[in-house]
C-alpha positions in Angstrom: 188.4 121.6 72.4 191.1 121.7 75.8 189.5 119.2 78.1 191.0 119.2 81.4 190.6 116.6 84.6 189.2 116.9 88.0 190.5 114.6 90.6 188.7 115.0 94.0 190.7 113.6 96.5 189.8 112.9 100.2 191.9 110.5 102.3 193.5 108.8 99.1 196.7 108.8 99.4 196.8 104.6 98.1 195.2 105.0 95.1 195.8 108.5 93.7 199.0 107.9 92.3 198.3 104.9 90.2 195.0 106.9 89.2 197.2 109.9 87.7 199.8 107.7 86.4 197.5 105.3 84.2 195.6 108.7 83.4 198.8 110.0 81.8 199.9 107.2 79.9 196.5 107.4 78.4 196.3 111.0 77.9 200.0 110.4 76.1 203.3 112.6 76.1 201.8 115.3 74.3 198.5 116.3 75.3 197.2 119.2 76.1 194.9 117.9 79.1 195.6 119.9 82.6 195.0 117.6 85.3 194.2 119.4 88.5 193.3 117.3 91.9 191.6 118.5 94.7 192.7 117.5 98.0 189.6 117.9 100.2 191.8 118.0 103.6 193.4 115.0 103.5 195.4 113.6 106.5 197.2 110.4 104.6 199.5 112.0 102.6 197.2 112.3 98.9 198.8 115.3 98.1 202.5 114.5 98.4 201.2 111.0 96.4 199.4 113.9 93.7 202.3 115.8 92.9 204.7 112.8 92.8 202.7 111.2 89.8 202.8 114.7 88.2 199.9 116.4 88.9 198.8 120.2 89.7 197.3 120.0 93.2 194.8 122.2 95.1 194.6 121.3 99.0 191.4 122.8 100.7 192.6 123.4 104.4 189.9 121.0 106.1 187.3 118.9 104.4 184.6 120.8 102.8 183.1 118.1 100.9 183.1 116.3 97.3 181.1 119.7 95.6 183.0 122.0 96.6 186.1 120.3 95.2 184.8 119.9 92.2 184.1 124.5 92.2 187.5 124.4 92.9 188.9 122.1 90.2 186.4 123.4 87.7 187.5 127.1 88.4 191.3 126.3 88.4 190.4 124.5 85.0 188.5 128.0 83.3 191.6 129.5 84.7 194.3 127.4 83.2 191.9 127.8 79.5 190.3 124.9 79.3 186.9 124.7 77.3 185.3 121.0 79.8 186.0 119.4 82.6 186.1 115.5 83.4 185.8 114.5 86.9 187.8 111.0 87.5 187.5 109.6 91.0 190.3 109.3 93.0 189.2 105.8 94.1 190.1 104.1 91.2 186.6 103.5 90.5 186.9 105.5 87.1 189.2 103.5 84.6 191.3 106.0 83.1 191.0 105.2 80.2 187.2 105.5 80.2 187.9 109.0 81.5 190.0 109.8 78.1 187.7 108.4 76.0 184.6 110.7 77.5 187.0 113.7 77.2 187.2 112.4 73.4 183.6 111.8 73.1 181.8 113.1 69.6 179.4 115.4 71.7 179.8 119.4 71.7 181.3 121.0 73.6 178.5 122.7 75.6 176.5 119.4 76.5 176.5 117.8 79.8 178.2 114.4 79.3 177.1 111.9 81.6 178.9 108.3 82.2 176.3 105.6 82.9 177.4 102.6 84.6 175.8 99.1 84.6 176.1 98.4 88.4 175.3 94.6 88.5 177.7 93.6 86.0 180.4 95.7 87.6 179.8 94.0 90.9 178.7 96.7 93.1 177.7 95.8 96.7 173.8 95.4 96.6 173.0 98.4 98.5 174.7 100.5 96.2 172.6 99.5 93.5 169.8 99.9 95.7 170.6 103.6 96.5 171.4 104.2 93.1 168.4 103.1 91.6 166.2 105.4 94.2 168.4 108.5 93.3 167.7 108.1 89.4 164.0 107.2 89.8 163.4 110.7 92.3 165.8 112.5 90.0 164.3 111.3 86.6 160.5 112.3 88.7 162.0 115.4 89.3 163.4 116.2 85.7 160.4 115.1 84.4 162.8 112.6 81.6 164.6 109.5 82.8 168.0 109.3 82.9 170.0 105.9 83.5 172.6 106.8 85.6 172.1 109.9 88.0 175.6 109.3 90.1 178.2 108.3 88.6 181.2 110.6 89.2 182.9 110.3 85.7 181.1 113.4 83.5 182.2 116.0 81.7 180.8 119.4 82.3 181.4 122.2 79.9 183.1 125.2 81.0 182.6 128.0 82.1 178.7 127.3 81.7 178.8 124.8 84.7 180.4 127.5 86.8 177.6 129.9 85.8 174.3 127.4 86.6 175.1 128.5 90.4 175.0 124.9 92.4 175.3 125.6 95.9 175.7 122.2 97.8 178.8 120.9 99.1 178.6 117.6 99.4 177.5 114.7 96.8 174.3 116.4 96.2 176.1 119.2 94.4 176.2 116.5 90.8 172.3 115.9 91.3 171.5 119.6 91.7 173.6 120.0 88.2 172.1 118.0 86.3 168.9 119.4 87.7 170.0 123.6 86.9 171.1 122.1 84.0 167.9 120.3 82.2 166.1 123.5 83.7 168.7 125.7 81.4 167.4 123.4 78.6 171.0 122.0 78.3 171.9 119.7 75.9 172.5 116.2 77.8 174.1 113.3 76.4 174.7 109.5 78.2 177.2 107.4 77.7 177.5 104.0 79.1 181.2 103.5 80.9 182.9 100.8 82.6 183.7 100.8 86.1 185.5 98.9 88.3 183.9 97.4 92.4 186.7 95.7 94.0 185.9 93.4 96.8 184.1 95.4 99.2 186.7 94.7 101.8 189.1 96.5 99.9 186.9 99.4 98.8 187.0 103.0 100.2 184.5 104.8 99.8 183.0 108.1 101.6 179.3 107.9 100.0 177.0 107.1 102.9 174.5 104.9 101.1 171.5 106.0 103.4 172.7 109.6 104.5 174.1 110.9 101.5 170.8 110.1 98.8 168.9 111.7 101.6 171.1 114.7 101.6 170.3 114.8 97.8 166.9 114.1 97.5 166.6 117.9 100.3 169.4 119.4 97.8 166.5 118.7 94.8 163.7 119.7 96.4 165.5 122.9 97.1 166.6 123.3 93.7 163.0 122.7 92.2 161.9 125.9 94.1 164.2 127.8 93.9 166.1 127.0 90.5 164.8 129.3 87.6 163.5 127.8 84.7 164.3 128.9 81.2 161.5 130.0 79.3 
């Protein structure tokens, strides 16, 4: 199985290159493991920072949010022949070499992959673990099967099925509304717990809106619940 990595980028120009540098030492000289980031419309430089640590990089014009970066990375990935994609975090949020071993993970090929992270022991701020906890208890309603982790960033997503399932939304809500098109399809889905790193919040950077953005998913599943075909 080729499994290849999606970096969306946004304003990330500090981090990114460490990100893709510790991602290729663990990938090692010879893999076969396209790494593609996305640069969302970045002003700070990400890009330049992207290609200097070796990377393949698609830059989107202006910012058109975190979903449609990952369509973009996932269809550059289909194109370039890979079978999944893993999405890593440009933050450094996603250790990379969490991100290698969930590209190596003893699941097939075709399930949906899904890191889950143990928030409170990783230090997150207190109202991330609140908005969290809300997103996986409405999702888990929703699906009708709970699931531990509903939002953490570092999955891997078959390909090109994930392409085919038809998400729509642009922004953060575009992860929920696969898993959702996803259990619906009667996918195969798989958890894995992860590590991830909080540092100090005054050193974080961060674009998830801890009020706004689960809002903005909790609309973008209630519009996939009606309008999301189920298979029989």
């Amino acid at each position: 199985m080729k499994v290849g990595f999606v970096v969306p980028a946004y304003q990330a120009a500090k981090s990114v290159g460490s990100v893709l540098r510790e991602l290729s030492g663990e990938l090692g000289p010879n893999a076969d493991s396209p790494v593609i980031v996305v640069d969302d419309g970045s002003s700070d430089g990400t890009s330049d920072r992207a290609r200097d640590a070796g990377a393949q990089v698609i830059r989107h014009a202006r910012n058109l949010g975190k979903g449609n970066a990952l369509r973009t990375g996932f269809a550059a990935l289909h194109a370039a022949g890979a079978d999944a994609a893993v999405c890593v975090d440009a933050d450094g949020q996603h250790p990379p070499a969490e991100a290698v071993r969930l590209a190596r993970y003893a699941a097939p090929r075709d399930a949906l992959v899904l890191g889950t992270r143990d928030l409170a022991a990783a230090g997150a701020p207190p109202k991330n673990i609140w908005s969290n906890n809300f997103s996986n208890r409405f999702l888990s309603f929703a699906l009708g099967r709970t699931l531990r982790d509903t939002q953490c960033g570092l999955r891997r997503y078959p390909l090109p099925e994930t392409l085919e399932l038809g998400g729509r939304a642009s922004g953060y809500g575009y992860e929920a509304e696969l898993i959702l098109r996803a259990v619906r399809e009667g996918w195969d889905v798989i958890e894995v717990p992860v590590r991830v790193i909080y540092p100090p919040e005054s050193e974080r950077v961060t674009h998830f809106h801890s009020v706004r953005d689960p809002a903005r998913i909790v609309y973008r599943v209630l519009y996939t619940l009606a309008t999301a075909p189920r298979r029989r």
